[in-house]
C-alpha positions, 0 to 999 in steps of 0.5 A, a space after each residue: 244406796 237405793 236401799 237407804 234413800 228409798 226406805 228414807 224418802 218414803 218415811 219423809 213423805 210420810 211424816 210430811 203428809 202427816 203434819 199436813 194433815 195435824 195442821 188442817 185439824 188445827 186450822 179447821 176442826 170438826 164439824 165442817 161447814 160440808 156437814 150444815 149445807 145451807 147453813 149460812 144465808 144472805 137475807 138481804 144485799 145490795 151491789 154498789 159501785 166505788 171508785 177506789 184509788 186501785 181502780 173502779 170496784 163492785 161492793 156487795 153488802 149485805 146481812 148474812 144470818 146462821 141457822 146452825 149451832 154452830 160459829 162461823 168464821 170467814 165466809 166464802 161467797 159465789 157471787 154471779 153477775 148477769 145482763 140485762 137478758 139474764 145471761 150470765 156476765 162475771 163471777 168470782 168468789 169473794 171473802 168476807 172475815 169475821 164470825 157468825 154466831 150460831 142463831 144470829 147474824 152480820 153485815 159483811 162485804 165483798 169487793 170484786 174487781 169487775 171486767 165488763 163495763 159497768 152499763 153491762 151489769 144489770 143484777 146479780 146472785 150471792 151465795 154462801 159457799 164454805 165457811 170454818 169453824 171458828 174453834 180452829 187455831 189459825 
């Protein structure tokens, strides 16, 4: 029996790790965001409050310009909150979908869902983290 299920479940993993690996080929093709850093900038943002049915939520808004040739699409930001004494007080990672187009710019926006009062946030950091590339299928 060891002879028969080892050689199979080895072939298994095999095969699996394989499509796994086609499957991130199709979703994130060459080049990747890892080979442009700092590619994508914020130039200008601005943190706003709202008021939303799920609760109170910060909005950053902003216009995030590509200095590559390359398109990009759902951009990954850092975003970092601080008080007024500068220590840091809440970071997350937001998601913005939409594409850039090599050499241009768009507005995006970022929800997050605060966990400090509000009177504690003074200001705040944005980043672009990550991005794909806009040639993949999914």
């Amino acid at each position: 029996m060891l002879v028969h299920i080892v050689p199979m479940m080895f072939c298994f993993i095999v095969l699996v790790a394989g499509m796994f690996s086609v499957f991130d080929r199709l979703e994130n093709p060459k080049p990747y965001y890892s080979e442009f850093p700092n590619s994508l900038k914020v130039i200008e943002s601005r943190m706003n409050w709202a008021q939303t049915e799920n609760g109170l939520r910060i909005y950053i808004t902003g216009v995030l310009t590509n200095a590559s040739p390359v398109a990009w699409r759902d951009a990954e930001f850092d975003c970092r909150f601080f008080d007024s004494h500068g220590a840091m007080l809440d970071a997350c990672v937001g998601h913005s979908y939409g594409t850039v187009l090599p050499c241009d710019d768009r507005a995006f926006r970022v929800a997050i869902i605060p966990i400090a009062p509000t009177n504690d946030y003074a200001s705040f950091k944005i980043f672009a983290g990550n991005a794909r590339n806009v040639k993949g299928l999914f």
